[in-house]
PyMOL Python script that loads the backbone (N, CA, C, O; Angstrom):
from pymol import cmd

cmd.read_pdbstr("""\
ATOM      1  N   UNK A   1      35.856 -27.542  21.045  1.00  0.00           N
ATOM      2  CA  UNK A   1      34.469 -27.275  21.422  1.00  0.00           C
ATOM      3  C   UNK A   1      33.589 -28.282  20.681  1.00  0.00           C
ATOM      4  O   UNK A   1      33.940 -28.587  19.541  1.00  0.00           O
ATOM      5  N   UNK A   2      32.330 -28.910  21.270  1.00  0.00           N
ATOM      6  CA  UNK A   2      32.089 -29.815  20.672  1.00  0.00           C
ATOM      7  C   UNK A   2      30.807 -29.422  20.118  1.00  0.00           C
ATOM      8  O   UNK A   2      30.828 -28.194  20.187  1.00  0.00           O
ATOM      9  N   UNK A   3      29.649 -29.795  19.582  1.00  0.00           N
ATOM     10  CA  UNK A   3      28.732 -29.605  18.849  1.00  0.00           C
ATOM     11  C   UNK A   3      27.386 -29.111  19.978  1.00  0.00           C
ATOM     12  O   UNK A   3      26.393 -28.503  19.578  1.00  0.00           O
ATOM     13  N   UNK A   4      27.685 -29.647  21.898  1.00  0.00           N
ATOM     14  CA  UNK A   4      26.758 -29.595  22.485  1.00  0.00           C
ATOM     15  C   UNK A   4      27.317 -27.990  23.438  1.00  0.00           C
ATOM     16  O   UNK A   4      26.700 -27.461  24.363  1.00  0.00           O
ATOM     17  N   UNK A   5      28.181 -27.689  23.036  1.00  0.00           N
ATOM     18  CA  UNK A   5      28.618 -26.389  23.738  1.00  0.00           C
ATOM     19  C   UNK A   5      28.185 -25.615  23.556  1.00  0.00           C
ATOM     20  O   UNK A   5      27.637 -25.807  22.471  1.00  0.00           O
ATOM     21  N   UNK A   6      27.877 -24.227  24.038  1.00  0.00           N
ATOM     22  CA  UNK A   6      27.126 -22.698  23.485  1.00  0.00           C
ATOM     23  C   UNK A   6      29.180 -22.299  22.811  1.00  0.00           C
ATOM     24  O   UNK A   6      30.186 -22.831  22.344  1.00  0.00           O
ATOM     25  N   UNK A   7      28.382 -20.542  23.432  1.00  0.00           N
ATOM     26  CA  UNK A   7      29.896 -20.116  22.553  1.00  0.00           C
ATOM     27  C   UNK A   7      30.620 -19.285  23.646  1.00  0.00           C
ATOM     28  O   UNK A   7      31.385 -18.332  23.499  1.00  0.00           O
ATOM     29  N   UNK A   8      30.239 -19.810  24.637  1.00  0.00           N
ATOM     30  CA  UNK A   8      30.680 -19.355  26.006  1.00  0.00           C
ATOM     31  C   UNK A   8      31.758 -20.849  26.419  1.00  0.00           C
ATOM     32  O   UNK A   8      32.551 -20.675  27.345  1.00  0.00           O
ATOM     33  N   UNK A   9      31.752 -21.584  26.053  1.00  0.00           N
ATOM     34  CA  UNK A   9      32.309 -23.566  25.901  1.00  0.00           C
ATOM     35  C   UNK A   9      31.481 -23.998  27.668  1.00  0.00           C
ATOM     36  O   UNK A   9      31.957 -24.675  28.579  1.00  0.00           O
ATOM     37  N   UNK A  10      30.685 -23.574  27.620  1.00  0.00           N
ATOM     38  CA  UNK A  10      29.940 -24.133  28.631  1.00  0.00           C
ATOM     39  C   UNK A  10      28.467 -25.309  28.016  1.00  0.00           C
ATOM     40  O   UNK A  10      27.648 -25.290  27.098  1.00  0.00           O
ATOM     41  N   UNK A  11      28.702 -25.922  28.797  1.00  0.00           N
ATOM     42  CA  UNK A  11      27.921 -27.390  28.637  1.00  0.00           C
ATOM     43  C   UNK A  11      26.523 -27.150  28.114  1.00  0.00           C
ATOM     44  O   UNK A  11      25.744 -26.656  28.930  1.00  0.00           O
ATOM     45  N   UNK A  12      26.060 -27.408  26.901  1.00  0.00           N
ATOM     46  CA  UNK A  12      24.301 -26.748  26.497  1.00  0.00           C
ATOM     47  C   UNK A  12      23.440 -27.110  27.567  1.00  0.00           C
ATOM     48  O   UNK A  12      23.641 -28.257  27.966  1.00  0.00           O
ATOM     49  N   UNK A  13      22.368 -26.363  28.267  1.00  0.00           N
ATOM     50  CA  UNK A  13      21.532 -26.862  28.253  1.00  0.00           C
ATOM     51  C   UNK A  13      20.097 -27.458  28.001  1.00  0.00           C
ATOM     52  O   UNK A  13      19.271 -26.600  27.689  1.00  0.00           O
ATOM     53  N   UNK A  14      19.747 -28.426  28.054  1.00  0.00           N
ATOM     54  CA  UNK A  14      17.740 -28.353  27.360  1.00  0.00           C
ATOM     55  C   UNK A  14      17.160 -27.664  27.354  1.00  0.00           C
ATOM     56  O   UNK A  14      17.252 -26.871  28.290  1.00  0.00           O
ATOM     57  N   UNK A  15      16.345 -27.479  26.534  1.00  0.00           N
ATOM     58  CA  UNK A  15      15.085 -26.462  26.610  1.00  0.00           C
ATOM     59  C   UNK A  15      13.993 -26.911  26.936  1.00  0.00           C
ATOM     60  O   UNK A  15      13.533 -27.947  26.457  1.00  0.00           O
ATOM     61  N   UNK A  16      13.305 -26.065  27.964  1.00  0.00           N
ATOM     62  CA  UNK A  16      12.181 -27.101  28.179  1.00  0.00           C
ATOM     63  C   UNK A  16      10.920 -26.506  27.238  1.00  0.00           C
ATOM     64  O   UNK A  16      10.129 -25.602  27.504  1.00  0.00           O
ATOM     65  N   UNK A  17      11.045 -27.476  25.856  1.00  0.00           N
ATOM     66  CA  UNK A  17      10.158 -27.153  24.729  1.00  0.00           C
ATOM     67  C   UNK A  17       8.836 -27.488  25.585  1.00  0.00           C
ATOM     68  O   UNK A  17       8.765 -28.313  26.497  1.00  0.00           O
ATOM     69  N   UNK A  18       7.786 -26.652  25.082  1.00  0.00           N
ATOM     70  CA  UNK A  18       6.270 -26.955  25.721  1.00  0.00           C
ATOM     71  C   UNK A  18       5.447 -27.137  23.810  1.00  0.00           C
ATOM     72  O   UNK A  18       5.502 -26.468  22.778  1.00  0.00           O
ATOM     73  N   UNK A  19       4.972 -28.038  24.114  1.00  0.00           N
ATOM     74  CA  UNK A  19       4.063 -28.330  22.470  1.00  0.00           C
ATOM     75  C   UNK A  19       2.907 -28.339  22.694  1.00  0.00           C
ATOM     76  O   UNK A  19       2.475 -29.031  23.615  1.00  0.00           O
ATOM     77  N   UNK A  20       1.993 -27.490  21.832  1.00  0.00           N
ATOM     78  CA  UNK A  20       0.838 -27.362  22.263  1.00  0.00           C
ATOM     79  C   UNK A  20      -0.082 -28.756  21.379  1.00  0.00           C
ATOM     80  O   UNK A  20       0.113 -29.270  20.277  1.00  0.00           O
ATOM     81  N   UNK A  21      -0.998 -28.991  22.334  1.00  0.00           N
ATOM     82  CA  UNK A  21      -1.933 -29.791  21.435  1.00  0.00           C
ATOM     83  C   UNK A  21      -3.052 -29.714  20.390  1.00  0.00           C
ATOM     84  O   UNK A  21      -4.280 -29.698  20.478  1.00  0.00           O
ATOM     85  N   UNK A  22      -2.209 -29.673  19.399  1.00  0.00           N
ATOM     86  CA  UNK A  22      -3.360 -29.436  18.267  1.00  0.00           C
ATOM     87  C   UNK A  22      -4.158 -30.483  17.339  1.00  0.00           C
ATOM     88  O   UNK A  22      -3.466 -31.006  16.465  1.00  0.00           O
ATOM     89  N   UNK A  23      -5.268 -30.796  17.388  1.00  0.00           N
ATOM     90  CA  UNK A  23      -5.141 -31.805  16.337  1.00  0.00           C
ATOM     91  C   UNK A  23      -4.574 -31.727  14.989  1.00  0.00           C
ATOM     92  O   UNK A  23      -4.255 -30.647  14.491  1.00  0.00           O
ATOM     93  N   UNK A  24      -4.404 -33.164  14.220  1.00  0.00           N
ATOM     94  CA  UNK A  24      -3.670 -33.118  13.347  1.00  0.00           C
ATOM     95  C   UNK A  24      -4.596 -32.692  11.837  1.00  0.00           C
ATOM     96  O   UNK A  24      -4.089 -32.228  10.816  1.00  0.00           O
ATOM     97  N   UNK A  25      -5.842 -32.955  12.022  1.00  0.00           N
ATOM     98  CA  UNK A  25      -6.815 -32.257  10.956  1.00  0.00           C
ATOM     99  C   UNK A  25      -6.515 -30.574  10.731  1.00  0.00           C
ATOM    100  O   UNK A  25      -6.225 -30.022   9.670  1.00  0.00           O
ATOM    101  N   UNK A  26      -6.648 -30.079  11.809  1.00  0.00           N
ATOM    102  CA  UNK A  26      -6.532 -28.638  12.144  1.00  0.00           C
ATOM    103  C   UNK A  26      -4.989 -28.001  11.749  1.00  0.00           C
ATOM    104  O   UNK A  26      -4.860 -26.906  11.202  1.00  0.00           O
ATOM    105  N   UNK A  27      -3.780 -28.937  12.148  1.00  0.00           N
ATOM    106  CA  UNK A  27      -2.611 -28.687  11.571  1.00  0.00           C
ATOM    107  C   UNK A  27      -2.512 -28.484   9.915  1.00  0.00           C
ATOM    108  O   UNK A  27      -2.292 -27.458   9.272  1.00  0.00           O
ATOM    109  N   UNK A  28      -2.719 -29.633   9.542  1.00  0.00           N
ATOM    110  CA  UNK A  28      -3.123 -29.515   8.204  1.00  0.00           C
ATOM    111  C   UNK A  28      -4.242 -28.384   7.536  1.00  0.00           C
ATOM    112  O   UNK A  28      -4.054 -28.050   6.367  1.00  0.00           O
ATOM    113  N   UNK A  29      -5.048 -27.981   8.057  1.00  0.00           N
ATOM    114  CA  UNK A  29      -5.573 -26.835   7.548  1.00  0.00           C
ATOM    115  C   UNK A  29      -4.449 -25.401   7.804  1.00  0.00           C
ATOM    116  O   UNK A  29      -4.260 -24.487   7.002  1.00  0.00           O
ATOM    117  N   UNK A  30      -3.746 -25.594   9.338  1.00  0.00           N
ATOM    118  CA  UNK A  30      -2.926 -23.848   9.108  1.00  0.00           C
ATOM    119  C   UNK A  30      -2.128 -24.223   8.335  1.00  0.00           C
ATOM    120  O   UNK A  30      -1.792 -23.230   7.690  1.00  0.00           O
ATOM    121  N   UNK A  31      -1.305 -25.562   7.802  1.00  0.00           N
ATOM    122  CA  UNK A  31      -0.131 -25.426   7.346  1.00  0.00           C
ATOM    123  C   UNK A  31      -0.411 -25.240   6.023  1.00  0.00           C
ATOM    124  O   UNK A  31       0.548 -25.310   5.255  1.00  0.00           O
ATOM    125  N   UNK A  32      -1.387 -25.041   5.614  1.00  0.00           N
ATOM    126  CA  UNK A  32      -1.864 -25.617   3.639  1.00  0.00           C
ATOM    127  C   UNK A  32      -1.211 -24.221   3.299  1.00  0.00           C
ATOM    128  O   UNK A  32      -1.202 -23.123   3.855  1.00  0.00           O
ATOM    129  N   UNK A  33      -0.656 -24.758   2.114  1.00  0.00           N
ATOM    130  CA  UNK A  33      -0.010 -23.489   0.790  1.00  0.00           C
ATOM    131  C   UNK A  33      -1.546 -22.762   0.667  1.00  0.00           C
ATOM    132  O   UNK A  33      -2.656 -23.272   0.819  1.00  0.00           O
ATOM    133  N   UNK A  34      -1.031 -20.899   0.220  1.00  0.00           N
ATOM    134  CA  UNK A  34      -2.040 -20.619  -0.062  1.00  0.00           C
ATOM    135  C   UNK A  34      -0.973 -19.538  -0.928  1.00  0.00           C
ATOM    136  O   UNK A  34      -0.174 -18.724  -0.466  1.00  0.00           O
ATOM    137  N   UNK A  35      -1.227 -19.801  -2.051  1.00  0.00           N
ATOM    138  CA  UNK A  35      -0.575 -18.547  -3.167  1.00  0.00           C
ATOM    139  C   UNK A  35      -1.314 -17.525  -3.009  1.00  0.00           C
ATOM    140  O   UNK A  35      -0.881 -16.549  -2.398  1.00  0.00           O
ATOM    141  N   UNK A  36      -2.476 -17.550  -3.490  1.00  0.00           N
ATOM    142  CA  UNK A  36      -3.375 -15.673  -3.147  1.00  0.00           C
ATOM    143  C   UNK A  36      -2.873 -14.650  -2.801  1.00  0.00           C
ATOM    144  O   UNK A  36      -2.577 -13.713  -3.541  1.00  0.00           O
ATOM    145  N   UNK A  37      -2.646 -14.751  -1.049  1.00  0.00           N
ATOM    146  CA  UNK A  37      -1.782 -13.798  -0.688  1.00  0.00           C
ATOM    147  C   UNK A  37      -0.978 -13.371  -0.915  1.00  0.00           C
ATOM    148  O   UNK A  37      -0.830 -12.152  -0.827  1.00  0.00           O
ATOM    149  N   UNK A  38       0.126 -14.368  -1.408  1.00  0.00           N
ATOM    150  CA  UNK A  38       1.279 -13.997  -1.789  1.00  0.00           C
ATOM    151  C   UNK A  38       1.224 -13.274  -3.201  1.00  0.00           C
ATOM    152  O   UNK A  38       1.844 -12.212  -3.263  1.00  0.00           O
ATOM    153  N   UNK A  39       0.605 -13.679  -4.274  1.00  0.00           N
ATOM    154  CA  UNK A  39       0.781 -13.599  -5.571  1.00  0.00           C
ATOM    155  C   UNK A  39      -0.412 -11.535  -5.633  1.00  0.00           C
ATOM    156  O   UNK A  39      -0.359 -10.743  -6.574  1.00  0.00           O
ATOM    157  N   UNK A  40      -1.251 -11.349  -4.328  1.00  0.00           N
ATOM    158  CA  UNK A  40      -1.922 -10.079  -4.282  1.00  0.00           C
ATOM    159  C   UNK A  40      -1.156  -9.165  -3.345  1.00  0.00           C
ATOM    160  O   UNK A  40      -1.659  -8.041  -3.340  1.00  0.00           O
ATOM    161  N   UNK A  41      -0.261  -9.265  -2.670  1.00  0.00           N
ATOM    162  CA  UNK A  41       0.764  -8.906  -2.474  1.00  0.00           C
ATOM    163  C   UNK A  41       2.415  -8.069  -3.142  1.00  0.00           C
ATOM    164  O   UNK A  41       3.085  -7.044  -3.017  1.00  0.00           O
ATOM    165  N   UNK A  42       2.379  -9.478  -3.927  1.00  0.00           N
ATOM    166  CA  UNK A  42       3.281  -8.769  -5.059  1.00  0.00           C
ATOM    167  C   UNK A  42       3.171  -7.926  -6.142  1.00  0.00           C
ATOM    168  O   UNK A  42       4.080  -7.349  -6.739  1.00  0.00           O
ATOM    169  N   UNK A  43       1.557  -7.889  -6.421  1.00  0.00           N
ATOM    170  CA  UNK A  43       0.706  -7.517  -7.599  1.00  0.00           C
ATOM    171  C   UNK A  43       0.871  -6.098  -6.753  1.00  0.00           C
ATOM    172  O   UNK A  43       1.235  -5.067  -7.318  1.00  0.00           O
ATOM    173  N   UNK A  44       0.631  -6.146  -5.652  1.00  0.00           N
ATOM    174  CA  UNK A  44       0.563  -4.430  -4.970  1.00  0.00           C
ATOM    175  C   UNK A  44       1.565  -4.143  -5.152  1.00  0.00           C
ATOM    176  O   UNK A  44       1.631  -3.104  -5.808  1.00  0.00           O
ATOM    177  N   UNK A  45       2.903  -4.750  -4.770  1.00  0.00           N
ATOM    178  CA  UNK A  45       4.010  -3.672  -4.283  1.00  0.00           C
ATOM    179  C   UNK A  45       5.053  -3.748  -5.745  1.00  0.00           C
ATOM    180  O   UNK A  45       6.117  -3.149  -5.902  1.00  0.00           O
ATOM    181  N   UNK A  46       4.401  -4.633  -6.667  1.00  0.00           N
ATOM    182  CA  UNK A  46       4.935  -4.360  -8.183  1.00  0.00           C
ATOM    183  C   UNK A  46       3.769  -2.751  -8.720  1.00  0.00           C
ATOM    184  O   UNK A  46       4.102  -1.617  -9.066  1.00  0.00           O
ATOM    185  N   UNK A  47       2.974  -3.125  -8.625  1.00  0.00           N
ATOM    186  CA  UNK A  47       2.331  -2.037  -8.509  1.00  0.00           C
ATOM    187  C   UNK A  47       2.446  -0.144  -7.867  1.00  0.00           C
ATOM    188  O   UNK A  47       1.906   0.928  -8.141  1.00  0.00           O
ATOM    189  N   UNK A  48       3.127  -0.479  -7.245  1.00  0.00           N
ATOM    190  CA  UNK A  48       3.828   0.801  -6.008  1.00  0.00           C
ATOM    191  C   UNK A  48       4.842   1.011  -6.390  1.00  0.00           C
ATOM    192  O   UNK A  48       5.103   2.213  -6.341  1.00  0.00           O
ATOM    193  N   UNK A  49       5.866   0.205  -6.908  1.00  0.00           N
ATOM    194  CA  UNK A  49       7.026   0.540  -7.655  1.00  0.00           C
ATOM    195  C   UNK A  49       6.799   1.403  -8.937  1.00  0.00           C
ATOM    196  O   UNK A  49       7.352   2.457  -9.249  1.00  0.00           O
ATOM    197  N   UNK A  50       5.830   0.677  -9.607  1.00  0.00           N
ATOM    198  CA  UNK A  50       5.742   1.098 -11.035  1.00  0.00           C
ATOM    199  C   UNK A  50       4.615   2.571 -11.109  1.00  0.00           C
ATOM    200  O   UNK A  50       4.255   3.207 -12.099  1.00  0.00           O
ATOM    201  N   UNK A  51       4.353   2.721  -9.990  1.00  0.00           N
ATOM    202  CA  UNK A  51       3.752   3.899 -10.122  1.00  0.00           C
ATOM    203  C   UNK A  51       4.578   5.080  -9.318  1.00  0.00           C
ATOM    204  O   UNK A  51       4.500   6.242  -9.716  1.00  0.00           O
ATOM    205  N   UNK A  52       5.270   4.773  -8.315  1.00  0.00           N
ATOM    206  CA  UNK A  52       6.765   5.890  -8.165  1.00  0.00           C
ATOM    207  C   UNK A  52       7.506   6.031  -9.171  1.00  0.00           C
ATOM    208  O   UNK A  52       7.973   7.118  -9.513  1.00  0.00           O
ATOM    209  N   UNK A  53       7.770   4.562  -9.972  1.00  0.00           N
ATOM    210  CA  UNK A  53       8.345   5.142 -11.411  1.00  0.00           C
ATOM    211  C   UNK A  53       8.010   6.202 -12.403  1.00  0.00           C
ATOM    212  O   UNK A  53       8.837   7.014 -12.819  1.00  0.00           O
ATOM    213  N   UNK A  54       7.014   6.168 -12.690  1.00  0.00           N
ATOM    214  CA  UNK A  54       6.151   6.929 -13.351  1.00  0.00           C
ATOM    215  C   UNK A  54       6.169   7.979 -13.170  1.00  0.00           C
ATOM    216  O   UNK A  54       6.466   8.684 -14.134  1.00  0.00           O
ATOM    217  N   UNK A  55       5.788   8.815 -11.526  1.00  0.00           N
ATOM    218  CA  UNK A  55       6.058   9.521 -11.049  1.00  0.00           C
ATOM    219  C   UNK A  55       7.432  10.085 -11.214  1.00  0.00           C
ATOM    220  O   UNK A  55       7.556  11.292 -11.422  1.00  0.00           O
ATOM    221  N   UNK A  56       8.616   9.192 -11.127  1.00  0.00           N
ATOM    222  CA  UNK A  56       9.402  10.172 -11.345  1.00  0.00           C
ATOM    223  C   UNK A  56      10.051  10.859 -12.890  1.00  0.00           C
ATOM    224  O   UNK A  56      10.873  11.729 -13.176  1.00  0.00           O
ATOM    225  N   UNK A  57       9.385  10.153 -13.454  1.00  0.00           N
ATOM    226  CA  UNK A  57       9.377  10.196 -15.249  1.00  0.00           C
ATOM    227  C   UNK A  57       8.643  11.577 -15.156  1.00  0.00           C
ATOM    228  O   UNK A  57       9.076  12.505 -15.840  1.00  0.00           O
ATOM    229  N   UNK A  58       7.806  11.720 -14.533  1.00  0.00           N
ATOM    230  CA  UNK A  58       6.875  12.682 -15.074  1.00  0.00           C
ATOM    231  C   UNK A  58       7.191  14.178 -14.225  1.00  0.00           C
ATOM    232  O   UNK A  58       6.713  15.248 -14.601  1.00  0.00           O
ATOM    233  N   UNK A  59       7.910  14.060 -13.255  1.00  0.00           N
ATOM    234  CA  UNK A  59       8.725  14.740 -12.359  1.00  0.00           C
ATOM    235  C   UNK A  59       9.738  15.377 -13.175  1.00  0.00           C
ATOM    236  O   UNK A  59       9.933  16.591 -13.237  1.00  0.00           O
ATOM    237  N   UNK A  60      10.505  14.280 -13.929  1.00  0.00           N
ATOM    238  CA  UNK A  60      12.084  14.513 -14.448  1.00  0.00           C
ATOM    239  C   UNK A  60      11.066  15.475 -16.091  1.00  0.00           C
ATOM    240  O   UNK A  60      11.679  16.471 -16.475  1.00  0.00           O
ATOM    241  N   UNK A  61      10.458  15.338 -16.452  1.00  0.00           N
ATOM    242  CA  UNK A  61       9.828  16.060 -17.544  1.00  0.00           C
ATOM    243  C   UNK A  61       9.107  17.231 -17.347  1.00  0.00           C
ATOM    244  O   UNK A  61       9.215  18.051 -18.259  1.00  0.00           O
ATOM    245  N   UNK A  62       8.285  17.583 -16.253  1.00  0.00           N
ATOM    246  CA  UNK A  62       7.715  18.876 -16.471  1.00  0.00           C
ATOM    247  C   UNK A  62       8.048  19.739 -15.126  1.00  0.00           C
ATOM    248  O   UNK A  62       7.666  20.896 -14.948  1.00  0.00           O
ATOM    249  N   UNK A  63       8.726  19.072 -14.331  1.00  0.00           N
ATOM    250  CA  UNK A  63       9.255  20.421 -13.049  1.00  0.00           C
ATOM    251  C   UNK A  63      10.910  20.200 -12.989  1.00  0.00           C
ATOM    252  O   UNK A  63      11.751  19.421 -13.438  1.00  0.00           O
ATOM    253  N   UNK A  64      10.816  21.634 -11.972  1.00  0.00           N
ATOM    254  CA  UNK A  64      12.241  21.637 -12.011  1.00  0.00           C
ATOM    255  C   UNK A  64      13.231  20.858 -11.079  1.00  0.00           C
ATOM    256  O   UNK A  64      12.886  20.352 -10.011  1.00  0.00           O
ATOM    257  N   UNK A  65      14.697  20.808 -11.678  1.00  0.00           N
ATOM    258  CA  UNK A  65      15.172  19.925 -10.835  1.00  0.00           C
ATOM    259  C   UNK A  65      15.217  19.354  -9.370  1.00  0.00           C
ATOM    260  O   UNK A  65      15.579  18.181  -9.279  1.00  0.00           O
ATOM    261  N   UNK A  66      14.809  20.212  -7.879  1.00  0.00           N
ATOM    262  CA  UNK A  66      15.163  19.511  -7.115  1.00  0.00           C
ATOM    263  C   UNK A  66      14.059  18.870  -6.802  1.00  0.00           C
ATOM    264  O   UNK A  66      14.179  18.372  -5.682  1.00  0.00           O
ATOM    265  N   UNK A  67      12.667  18.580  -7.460  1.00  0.00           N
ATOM    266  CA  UNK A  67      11.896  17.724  -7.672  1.00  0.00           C
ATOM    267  C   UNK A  67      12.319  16.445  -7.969  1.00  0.00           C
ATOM    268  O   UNK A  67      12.053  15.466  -7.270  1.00  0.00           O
ATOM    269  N   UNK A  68      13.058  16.420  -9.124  1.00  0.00           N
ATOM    270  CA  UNK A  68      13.291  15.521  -9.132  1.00  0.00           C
ATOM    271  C   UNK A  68      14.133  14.117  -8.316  1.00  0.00           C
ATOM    272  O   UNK A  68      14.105  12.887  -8.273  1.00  0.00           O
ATOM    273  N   UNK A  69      14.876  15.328  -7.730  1.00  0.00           N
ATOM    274  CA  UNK A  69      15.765  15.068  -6.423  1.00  0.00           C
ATOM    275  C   UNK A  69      15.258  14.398  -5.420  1.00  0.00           C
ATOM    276  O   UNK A  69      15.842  13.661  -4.625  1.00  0.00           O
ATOM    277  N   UNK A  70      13.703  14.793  -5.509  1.00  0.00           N
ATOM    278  CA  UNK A  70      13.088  14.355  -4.172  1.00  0.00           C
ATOM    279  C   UNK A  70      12.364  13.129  -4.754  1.00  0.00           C
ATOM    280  O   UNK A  70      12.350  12.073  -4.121  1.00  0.00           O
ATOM    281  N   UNK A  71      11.766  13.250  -5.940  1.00  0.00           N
ATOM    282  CA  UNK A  71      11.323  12.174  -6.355  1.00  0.00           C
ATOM    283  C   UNK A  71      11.943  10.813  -6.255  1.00  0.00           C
ATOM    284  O   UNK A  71      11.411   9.809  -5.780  1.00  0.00           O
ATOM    285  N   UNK A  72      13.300  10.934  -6.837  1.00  0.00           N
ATOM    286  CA  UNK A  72      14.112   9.626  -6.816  1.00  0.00           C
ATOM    287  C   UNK A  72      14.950   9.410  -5.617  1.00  0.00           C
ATOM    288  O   UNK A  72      15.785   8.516  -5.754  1.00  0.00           O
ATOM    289  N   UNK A  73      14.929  10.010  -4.479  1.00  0.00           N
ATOM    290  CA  UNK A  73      14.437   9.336  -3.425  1.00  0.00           C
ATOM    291  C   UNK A  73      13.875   8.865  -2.689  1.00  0.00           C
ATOM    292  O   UNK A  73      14.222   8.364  -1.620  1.00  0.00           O
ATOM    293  N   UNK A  74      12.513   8.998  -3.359  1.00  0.00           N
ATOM    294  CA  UNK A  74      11.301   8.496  -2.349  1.00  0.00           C
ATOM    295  C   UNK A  74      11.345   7.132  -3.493  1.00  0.00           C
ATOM    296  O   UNK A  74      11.163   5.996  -3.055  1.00  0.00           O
ATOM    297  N   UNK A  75      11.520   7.291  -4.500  1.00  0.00           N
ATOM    298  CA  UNK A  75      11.160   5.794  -5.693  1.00  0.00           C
ATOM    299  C   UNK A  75      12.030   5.155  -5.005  1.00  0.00           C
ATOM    300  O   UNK A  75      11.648   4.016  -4.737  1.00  0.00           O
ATOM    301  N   UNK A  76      13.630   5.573  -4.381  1.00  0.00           N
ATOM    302  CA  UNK A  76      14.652   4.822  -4.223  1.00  0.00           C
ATOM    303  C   UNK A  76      14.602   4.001  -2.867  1.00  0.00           C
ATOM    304  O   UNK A  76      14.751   2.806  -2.611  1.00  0.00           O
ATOM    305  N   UNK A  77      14.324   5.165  -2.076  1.00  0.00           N
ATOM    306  CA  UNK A  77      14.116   4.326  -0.374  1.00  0.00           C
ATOM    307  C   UNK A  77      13.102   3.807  -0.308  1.00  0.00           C
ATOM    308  O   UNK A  77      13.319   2.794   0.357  1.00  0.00           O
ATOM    309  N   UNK A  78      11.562   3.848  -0.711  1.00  0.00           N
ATOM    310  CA  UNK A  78      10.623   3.413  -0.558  1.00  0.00           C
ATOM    311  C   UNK A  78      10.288   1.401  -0.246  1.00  0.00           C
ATOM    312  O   UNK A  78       9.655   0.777   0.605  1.00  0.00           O
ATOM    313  N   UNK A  79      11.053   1.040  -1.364  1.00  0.00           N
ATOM    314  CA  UNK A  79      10.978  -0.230  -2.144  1.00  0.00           C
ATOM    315  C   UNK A  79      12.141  -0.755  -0.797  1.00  0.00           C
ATOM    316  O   UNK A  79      12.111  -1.899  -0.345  1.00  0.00           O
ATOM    317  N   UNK A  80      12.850   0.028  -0.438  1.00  0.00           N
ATOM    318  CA  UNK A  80      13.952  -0.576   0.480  1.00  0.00           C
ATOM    319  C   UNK A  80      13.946  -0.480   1.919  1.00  0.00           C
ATOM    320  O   UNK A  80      14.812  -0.974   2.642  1.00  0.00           O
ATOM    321  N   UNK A  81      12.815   0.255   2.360  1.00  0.00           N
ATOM    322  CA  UNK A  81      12.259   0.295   3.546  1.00  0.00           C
ATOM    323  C   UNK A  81      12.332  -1.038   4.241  1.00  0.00           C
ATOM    324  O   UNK A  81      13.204  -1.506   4.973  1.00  0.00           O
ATOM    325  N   UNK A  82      11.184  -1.526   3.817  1.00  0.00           N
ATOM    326  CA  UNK A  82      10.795  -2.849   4.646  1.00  0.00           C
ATOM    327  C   UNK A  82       9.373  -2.660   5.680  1.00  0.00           C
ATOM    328  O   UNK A  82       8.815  -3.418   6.473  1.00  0.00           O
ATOM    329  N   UNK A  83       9.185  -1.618   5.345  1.00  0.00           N
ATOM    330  CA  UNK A  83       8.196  -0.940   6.311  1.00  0.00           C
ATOM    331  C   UNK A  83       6.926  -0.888   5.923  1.00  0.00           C
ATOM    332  O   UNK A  83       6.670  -0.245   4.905  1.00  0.00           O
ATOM    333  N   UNK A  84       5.880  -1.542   6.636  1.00  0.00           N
ATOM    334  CA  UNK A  84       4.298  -1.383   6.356  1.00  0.00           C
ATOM    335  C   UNK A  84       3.484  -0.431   7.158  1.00  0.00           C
ATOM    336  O   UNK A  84       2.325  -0.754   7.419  1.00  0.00           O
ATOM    337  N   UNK A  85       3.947   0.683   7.571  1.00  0.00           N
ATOM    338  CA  UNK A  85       3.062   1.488   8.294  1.00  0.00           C
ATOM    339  C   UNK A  85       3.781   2.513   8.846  1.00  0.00           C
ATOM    340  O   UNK A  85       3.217   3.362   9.535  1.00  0.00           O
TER     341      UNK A  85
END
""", "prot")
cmd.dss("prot")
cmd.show_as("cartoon", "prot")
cmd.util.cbc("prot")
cmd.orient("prot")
C-alpha cells in the first residue's frame, strides 16, 4: 500500500480544499498568542479543584461517612469530566 492509498487500498482522492480570502494583516491579528485566557482559565479550574478539596476535608471531619462518599466523588469525577455546562 503506498502512501497515496486510503485504508480501503483504493486510489486517494483530492480534496477540493476551498480557502477563504483573508487578508494577511487580519490573519496576523486572529493568529497572535494571547496568554490571558489561558493563564484565567487555569487560575479558575485550579481554583475549583482546590475548593472541592477543601470541601472534602471538611466533609471527612464534621459529617458522617457516606458524605464523604459523595464528596470524593464529585472532587474525583468533576476535574475528569471535560464538561463545561
Amino acid at each position: 500500500m503506498s502512501s497515496t492509498d486510503n485504508l480501503a487500498g483504493e486510489p486517494a482522492r483530492p480534496i477540493p480544499w476551498y480557502r477563504i480570502p483573508i487578508p494577511r494583516e487580519k490573519l496576523r491579528e486572529l493568529t497572535e498568542r494571547r496568554d490571558w485566557k489561558g493563564f484565567l482559565q487555569t487560575v479558575g479550574y485550579l481554583a475549583l479543584l482546590g475548593g472541592t478539596a477543601a470541601a472534602v476535608f471538611i466533609v471527612h471531619a464534621y459529617l458522617p461517612l457516606p458524605w464523604l462518599f459523595l464528596a470524593l466523588t464529585s472532587w474525583c469525577m468533576a476535574p475528569c469530566s471535560g464538561r463545561s455546562g
